[in-house]
BADOKOL-814799 format. One record per atom (N, C-alpha, C): x, y, z; residue number from 1; residue in one letter; atom name. Coordinates in steps of 0.05 Angstrom, whole numbers. Each point is the difference from the previous one (the first is absolute). Layout:
BEGIN
       u       v       w  resi  resn  name
       X       Y       Z   NUM     A    CA
...
***
This chain:
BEGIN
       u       v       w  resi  resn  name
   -1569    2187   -1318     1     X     N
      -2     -29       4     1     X    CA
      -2     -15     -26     1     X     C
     -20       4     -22     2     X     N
      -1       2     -25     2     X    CA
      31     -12     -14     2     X     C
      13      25       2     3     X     N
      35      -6     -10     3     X    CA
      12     -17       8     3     X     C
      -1       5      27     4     X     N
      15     -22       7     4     X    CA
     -10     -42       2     4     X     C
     -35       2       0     5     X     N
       2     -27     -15     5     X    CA
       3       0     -27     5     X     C
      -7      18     -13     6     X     N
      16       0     -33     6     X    CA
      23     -13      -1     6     X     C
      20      23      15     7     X     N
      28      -6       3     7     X    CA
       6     -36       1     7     X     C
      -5      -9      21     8     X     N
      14     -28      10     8     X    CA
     -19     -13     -19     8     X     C
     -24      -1     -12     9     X     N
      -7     -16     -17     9     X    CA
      19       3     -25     9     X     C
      10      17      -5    10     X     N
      18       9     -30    10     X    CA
      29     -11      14    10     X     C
       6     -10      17    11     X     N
      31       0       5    11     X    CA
      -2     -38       7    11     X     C
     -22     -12       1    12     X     N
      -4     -26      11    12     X    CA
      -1      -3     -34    12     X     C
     -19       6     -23    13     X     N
       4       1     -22    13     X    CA
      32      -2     -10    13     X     C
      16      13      12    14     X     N
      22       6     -17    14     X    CA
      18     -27       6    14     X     C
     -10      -6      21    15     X     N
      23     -13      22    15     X    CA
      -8     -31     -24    15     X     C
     -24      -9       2    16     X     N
     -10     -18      -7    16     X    CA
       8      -7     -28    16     X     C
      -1      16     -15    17     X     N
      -2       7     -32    17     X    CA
      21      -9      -2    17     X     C
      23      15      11    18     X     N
      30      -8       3    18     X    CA
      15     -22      -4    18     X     C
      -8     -15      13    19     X     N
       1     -27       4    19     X    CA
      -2     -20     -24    19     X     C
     -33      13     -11    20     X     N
      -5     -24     -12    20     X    CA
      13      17     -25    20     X     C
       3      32     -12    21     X     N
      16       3     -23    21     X    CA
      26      -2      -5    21     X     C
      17      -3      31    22     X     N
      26      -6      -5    22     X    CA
       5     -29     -13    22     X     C
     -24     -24      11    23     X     N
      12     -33     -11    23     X    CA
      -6      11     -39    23     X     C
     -18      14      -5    24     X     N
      -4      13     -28    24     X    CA
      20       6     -13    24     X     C
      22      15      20    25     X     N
      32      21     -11    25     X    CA
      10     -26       5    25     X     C
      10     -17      14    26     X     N
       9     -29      -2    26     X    CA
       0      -8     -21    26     X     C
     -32     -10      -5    27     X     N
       0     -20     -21    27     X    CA
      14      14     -27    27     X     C
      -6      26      -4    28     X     N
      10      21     -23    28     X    CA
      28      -5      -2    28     X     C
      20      -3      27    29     X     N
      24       1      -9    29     X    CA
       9     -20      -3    29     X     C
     -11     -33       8    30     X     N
       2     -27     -17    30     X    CA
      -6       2     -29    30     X     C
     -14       9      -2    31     X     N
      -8       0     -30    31     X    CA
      18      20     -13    31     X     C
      11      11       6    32     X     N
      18      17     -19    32     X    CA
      30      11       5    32     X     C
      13     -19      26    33     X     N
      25       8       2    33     X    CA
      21      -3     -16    33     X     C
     -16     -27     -11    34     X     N
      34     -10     -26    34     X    CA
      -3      16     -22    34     X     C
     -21      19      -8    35     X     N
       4      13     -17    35     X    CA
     -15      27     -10    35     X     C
      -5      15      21    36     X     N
       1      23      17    36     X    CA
      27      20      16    36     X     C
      19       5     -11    37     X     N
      16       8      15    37     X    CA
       7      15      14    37     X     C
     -19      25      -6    38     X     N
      -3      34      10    38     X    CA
     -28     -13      21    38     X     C
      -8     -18      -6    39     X     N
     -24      -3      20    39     X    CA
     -26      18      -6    39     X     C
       3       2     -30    40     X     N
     -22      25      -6    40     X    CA
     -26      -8      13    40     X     C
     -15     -21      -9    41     X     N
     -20     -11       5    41     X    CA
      -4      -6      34    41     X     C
      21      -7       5    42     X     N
      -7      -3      39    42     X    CA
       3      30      10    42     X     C
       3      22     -10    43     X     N
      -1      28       7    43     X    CA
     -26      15      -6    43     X     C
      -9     -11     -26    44     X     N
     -31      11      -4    44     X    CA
     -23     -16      14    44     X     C
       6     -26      12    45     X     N
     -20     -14      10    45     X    CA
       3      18      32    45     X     C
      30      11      15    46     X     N
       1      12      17    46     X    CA
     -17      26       1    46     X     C
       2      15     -28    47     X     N
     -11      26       0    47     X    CA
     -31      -5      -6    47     X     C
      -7     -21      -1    48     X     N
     -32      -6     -10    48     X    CA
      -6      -1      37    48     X     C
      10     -15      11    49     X     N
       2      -1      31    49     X    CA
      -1      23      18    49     X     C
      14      17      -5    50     X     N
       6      18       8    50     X    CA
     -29      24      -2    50     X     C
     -12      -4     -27    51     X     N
     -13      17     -10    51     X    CA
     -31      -2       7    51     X     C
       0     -27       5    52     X     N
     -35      -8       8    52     X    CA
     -10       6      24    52     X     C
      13       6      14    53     X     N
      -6      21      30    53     X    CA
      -9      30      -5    53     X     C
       9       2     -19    54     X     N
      -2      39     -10    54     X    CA
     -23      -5      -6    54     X     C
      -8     -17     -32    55     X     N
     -24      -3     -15    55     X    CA
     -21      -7      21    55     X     C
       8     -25      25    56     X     N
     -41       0      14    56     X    CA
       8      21      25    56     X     C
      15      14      -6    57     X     N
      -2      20      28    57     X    CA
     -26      22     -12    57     X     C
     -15      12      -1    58     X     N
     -23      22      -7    58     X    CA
      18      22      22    58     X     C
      16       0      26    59     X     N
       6      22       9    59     X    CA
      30      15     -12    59     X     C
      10     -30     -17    60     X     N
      29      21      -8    60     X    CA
       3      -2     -34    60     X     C
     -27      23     -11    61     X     N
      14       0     -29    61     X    CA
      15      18     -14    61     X     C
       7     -14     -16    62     X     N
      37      11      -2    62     X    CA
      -1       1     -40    62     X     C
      10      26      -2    63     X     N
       3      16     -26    63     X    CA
      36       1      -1    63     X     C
       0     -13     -36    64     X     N
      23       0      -2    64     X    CA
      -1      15     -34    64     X     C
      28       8      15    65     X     N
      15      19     -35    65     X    CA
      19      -2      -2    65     X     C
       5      -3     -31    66     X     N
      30       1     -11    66     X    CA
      11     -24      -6    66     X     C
     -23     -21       9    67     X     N
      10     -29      -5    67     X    CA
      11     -16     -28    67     X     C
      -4      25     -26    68     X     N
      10      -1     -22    68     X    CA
      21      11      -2    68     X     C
      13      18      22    69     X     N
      29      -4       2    69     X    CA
      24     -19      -4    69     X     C
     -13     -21      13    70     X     N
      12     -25       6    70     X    CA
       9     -17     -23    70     X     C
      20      -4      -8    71     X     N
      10     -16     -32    71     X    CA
       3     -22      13    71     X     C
     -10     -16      -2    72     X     N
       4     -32      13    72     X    CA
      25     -11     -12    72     X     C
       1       2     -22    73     X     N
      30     -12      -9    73     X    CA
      22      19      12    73     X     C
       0      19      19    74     X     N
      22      12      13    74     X    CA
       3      -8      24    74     X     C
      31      -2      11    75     X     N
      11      -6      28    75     X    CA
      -4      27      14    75     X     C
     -15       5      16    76     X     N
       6      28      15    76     X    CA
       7     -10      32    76     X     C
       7      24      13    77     X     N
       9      -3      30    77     X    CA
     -21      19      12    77     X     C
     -32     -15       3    78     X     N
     -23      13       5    78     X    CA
       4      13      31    78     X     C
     -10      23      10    79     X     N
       6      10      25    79     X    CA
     -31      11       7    79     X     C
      -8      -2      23    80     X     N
     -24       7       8    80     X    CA
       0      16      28    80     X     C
     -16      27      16    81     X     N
      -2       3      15    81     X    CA
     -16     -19      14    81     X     C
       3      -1      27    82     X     N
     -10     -20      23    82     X    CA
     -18      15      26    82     X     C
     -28     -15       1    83     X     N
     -17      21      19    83     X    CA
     -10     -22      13    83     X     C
       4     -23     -13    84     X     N
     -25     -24      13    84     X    CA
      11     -26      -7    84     X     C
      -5     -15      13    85     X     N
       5     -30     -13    85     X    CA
     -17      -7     -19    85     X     C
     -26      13      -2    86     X     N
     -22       2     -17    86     X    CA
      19       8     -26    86     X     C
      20      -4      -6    87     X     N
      19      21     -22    87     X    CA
       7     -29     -13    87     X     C
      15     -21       8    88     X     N
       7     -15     -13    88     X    CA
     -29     -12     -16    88     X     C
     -31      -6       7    89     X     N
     -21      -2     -13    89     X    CA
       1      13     -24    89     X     C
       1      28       9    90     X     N
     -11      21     -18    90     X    CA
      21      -9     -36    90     X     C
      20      -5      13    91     X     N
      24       3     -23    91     X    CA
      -6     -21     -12    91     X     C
      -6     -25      15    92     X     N
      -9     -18     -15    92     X    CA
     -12     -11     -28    92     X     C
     -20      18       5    93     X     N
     -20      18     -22    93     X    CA
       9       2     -17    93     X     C
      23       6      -3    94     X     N
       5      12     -27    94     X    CA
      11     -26     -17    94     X     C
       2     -10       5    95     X     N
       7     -35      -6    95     X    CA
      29      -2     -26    95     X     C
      23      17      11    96     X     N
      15       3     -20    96     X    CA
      27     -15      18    96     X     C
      11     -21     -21    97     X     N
      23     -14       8    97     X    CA
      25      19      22    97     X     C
      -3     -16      23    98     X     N
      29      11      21    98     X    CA
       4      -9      15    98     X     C
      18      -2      22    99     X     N
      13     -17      25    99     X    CA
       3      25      14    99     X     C
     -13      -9      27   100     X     N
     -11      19      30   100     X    CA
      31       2      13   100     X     C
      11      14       1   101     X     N
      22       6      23   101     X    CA
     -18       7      29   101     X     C
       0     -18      20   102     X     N
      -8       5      28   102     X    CA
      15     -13      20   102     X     C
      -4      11      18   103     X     N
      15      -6      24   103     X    CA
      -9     -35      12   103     X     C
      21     -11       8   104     X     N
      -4     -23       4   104     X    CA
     -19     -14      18   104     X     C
     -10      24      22   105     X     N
     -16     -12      17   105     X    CA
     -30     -14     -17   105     X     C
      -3      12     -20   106     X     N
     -24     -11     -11   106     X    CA
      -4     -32     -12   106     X     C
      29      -8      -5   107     X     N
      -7     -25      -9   107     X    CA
     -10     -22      24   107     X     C
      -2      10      21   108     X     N
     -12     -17      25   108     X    CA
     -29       4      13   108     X     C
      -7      18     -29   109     X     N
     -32      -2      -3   109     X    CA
     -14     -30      -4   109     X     C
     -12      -9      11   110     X     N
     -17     -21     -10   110     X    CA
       1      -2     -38   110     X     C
      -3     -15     -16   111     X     N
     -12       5     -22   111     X    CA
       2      20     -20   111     X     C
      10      25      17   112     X     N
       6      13     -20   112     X    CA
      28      15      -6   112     X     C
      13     -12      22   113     X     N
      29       2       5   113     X    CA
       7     -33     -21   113     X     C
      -9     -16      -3   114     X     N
       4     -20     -12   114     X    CA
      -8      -2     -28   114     X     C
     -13      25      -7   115     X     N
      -6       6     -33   115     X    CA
      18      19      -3   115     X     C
      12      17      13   116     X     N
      27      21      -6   116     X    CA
      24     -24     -10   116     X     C
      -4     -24      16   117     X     N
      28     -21       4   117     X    CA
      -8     -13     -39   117     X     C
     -23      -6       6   118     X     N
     -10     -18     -35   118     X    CA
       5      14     -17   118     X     C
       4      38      -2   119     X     N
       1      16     -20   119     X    CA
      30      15      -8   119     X     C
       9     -18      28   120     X     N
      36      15       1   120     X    CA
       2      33      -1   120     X     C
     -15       8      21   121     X     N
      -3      24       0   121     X    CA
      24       8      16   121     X     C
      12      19       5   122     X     N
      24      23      16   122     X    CA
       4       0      17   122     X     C
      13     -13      23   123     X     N
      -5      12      38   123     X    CA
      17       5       1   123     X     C
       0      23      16   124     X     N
      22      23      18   124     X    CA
      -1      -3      35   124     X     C
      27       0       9   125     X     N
      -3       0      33   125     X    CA
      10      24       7   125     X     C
     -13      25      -3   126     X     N
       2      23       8   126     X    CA
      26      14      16   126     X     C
       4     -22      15   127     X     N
      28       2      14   127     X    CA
      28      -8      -1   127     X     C
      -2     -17     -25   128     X     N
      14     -21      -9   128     X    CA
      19      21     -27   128     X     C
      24      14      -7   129     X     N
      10       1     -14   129     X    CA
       0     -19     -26   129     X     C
      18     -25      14   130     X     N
      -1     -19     -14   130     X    CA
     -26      -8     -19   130     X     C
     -20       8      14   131     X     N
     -28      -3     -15   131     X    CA
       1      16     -17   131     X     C
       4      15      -7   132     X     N
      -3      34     -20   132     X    CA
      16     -13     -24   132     X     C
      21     -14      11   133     X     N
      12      -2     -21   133     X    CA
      -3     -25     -20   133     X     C
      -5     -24      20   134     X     N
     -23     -13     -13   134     X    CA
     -27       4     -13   134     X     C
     -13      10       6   135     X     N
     -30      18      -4   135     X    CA
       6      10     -32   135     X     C
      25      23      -4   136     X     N
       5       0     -31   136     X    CA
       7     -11      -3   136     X     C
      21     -19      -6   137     X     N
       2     -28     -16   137     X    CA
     -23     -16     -11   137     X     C
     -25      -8      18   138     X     N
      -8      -7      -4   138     X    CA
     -25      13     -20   138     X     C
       1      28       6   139     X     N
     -13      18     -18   139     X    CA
      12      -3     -30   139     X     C
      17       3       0   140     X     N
      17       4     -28   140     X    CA
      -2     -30     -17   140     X     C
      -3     -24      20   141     X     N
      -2     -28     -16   141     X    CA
     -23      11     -20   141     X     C
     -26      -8      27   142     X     N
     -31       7      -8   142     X    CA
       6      20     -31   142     X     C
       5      18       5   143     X     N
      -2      21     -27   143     X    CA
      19      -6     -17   143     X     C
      20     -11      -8   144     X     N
      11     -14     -21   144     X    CA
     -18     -25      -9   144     X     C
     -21     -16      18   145     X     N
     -13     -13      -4   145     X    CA
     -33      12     -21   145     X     C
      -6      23       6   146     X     N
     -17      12      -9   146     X    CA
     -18      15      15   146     X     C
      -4      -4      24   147     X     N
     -15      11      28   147     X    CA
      10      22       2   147     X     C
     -27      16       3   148     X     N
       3      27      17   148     X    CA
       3       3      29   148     X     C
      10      17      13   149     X     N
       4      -4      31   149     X    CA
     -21      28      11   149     X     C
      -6     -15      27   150     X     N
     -21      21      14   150     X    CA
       3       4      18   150     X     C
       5      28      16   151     X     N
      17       2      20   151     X    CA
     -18      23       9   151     X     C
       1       5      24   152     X     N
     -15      26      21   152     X    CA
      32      10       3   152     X     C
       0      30      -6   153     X     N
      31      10       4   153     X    CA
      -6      17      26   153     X     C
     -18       4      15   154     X     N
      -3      12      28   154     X    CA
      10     -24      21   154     X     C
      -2     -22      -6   155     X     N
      15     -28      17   155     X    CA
     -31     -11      18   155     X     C
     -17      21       1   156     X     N
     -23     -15      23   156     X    CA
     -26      23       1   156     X     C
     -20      -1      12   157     X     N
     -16      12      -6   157     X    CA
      -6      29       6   157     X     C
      -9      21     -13   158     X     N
      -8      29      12   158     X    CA
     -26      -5      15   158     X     C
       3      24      25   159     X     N
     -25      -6      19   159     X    CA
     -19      23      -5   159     X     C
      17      23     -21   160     X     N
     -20      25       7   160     X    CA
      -4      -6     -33   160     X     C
       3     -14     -21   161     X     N
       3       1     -30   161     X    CA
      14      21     -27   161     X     C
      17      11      28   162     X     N
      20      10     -15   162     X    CA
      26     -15      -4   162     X     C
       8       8     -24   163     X     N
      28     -23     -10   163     X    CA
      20      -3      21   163     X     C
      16     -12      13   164     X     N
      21       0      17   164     X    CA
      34       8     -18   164     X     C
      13      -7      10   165     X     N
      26       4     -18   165     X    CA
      -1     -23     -17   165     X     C
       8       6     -26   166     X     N
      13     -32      -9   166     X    CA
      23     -13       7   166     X     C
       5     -19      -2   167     X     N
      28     -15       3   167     X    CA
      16       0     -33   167     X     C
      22      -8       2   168     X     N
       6       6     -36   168     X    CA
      -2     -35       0   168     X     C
       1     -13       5   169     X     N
      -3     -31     -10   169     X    CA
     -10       1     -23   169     X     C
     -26       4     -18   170     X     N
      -8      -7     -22   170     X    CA
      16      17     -13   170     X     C
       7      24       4   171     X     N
      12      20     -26   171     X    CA
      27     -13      -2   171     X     C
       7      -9      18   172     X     N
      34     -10      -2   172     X    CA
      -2     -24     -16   172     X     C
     -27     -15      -6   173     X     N
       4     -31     -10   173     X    CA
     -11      11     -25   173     X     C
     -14      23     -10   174     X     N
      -9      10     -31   174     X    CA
      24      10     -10   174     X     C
      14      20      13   175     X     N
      27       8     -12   175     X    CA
      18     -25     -11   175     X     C
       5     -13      25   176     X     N
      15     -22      -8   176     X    CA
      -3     -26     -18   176     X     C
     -42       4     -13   177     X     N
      -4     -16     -11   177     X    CA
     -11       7     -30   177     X     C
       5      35       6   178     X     N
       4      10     -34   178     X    CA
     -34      -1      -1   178     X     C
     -21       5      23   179     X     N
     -35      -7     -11   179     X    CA
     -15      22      10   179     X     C
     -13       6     -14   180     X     N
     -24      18      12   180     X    CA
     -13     -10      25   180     X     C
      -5      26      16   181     X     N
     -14       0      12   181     X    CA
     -29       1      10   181     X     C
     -17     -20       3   182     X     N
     -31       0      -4   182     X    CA
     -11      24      29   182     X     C
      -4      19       0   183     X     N
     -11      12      24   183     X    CA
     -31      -2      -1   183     X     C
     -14     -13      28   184     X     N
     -28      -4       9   184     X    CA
      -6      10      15   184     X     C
     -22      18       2   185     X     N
      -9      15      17   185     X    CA
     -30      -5      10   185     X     C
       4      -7      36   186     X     N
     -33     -12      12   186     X    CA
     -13      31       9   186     X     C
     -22      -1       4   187     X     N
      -8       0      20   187     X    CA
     -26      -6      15   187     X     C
      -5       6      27   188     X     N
     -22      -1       8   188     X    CA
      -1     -36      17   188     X     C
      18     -11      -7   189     X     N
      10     -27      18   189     X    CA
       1       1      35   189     X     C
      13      26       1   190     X     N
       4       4      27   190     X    CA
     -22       7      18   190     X     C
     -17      17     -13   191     X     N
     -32       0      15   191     X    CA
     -15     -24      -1   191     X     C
       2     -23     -23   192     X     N
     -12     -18      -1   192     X    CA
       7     -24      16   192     X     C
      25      -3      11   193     X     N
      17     -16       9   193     X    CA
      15       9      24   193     X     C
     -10      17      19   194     X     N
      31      16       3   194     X    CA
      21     -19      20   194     X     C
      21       3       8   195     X     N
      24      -7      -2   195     X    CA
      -3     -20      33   195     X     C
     -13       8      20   196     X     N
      -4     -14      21   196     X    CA
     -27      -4      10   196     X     C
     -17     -13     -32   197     X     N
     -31      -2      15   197     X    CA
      -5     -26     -22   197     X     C
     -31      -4       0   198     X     N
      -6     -25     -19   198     X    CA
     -24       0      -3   198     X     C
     -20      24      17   199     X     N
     -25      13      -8   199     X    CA
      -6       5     -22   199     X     C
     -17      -6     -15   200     X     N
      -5      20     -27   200     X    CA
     -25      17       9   200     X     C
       1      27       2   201     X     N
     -19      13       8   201     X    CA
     -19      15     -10   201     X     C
      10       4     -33   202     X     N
      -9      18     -13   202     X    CA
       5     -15     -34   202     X     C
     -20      14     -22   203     X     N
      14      -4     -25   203     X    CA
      25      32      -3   203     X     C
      15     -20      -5   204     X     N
      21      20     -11   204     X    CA
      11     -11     -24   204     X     C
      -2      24     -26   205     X     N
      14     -16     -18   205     X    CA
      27       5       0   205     X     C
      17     -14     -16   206     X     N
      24      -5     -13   206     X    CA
       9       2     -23   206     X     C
      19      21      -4   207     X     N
       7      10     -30   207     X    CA
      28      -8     -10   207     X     C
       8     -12     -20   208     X     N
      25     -16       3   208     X    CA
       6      24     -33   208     X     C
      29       8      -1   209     X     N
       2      14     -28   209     X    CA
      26     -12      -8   209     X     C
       4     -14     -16   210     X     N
      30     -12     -19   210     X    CA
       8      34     -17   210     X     C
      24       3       9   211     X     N
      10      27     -10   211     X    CA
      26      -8     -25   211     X     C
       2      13     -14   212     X     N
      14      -1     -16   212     X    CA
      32     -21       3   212     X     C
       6     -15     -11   213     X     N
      35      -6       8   213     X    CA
      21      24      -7   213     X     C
      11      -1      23   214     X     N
      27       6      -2   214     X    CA
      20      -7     -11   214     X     C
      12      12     -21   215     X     N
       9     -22     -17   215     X    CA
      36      -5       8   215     X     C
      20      -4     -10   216     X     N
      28     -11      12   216     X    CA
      11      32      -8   216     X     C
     -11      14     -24   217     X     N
      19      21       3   217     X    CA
       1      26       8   217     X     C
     -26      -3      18   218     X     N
      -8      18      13   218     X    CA
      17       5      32   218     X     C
       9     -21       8   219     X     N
       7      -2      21   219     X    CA
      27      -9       1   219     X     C
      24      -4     -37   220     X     N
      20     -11      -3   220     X    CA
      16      19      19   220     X     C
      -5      26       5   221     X     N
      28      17      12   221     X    CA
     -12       8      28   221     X     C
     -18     -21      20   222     X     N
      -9      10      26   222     X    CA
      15     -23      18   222     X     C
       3       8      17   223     X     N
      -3     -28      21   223     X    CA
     -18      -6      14   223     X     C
      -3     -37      10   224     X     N
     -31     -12      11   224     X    CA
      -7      23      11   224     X     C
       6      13      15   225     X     N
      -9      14      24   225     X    CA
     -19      25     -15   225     X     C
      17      18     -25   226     X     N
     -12      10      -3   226     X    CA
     -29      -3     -26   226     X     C
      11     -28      -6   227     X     N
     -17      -9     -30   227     X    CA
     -35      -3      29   227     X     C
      17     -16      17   228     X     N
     -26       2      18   228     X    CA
     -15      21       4   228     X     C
       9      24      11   229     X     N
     -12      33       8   229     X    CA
     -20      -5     -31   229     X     C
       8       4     -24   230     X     N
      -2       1     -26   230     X    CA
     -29     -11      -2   230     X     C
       1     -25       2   231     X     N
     -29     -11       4   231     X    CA
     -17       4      14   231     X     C
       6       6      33   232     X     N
     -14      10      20   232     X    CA
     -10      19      -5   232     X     C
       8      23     -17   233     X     N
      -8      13      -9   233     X    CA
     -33       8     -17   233     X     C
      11     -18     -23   234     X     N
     -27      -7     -19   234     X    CA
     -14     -20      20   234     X     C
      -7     -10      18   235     X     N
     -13     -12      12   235     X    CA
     -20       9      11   235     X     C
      21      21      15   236     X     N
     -21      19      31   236     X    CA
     -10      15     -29   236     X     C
      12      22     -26   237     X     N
     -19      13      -1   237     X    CA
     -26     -18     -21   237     X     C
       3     -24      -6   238     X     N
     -35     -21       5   238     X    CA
      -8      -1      18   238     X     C
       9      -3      17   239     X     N
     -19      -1      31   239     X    CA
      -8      20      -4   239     X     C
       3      20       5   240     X     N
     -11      32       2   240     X    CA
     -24      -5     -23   240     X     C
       7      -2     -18   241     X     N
     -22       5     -30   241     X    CA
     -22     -25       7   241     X     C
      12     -22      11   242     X     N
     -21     -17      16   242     X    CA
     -28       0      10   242     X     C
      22      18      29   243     X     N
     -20       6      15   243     X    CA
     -16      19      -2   243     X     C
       8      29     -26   244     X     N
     -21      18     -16   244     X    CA
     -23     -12     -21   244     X     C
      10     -27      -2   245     X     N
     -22      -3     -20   245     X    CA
      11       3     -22   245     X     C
      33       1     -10   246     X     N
      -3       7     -19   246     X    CA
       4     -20     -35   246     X     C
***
């Protein structure tokens, strides 16, 4: 009983907060659209957003590595496994410049479908060809612009937290855009979050590891499909070393 008034007190919090930090991401992107063009600044006020739910949560703390991986003056085509919605938070965190590739139903979130719209973030209609092919285009502007792109290559969430297949979408827009690949590896989202609940029942932590890039000529003579396997690869075996502790 405990959890669950925890729970709806932490989700009336979120709901609330929302509101009043989105007119915040507003005012941010008046103040800096004419000369802001990557939207750097309305992306870190998103990831500061994103991040203050983790920090007063006491049930979901979350250990990160490798975050010196990350060359901020590099365009990468960042890829993450997917266990939780608690995932887009987590990545947050790491507060390094990029544009969210997600499926379109989200921009009809209250507030925060309307901070994806302020930050010119990515939507995909899953069903939509025509979308795919818009979707890179619009990837490829963003990263000639300077933005990294952030993409879940499983398409939607794992229920048991094992990786699903990838899609080649990101590997086909790194090949074609000559960039390393950023691979991120969660875990522990999906116990904390899992995929059809909104309980928090337990502390569970969260371990997030930034793994090495992939760089363009590692993958010059594969195709998406297999540059994908390639990463999936070094992924699952972090997960494994992960979940050993190691």
């Amino acid at each position: 009983m405990w959890f669950v008034l925890f729970s709806l007190l932490f989700w009336i919090f979120v709901a609330v907060s929302s509101i009043i930090i989105f007119f915040g991401a507003l005012l941010v992107w008046l103040l800096t659209i004419l000369f802001d063009k990557r939207l750097w600044l309305q992306h870190q006020y998103s990831c500061f957003w994103g991040s203050i739910y983790l920090w007063l949560n006491p049930f979901w703390p979350i250990k990160v590595e490798g975050k010196e991986r990350i060359d901020h003056s590099q365009v990468y085509v960042a890829v993450s496994n997917h266990q939780s919605m608690l995932d887009i938070l987590v990545i947050h965190t790491l507060f390094f410049h990029f544009k969210w590739v997600s499926k379109k139903e989200n921009l009809y979130l209250p507030f925060v479908g309307w901070n994806m719209v302020l930050n010119r973030y990515v939507t995909l209609d899953r069903a939509s060809r025509k979308s795919f092919i818009r979707m890179m285009r619009d990837c490829q502007k963003h990263m000639v612009q300077g933005s990294s792109i952030m993409i879940f290559p499983e398409g939607t969430r794992s229920t048991d937290g094992n990786m699903r297949n990838f899609k080649d979408g990101a590997f086909r827009l790194a090949k074609q855009m000559r960039c390393p690949i950023l691979p991120i590896v969660l875990d522990g989202t999906g116990k904390s979050l899992p995929k059809r609940g909104f309980v928090i029942k337990e502390k569970t932590p969260i371990s997030v590891r930034v793994l090495d890039p992939v760089m363009p000529a590692e993958f010059e003579s594969l195709d998406p499909r297999q540059t994908g396997e390639m990463v999936k690869d070094k992924m699952n075996t972090a997960l494994v070393e992960m979940r050993q502790g190691k």
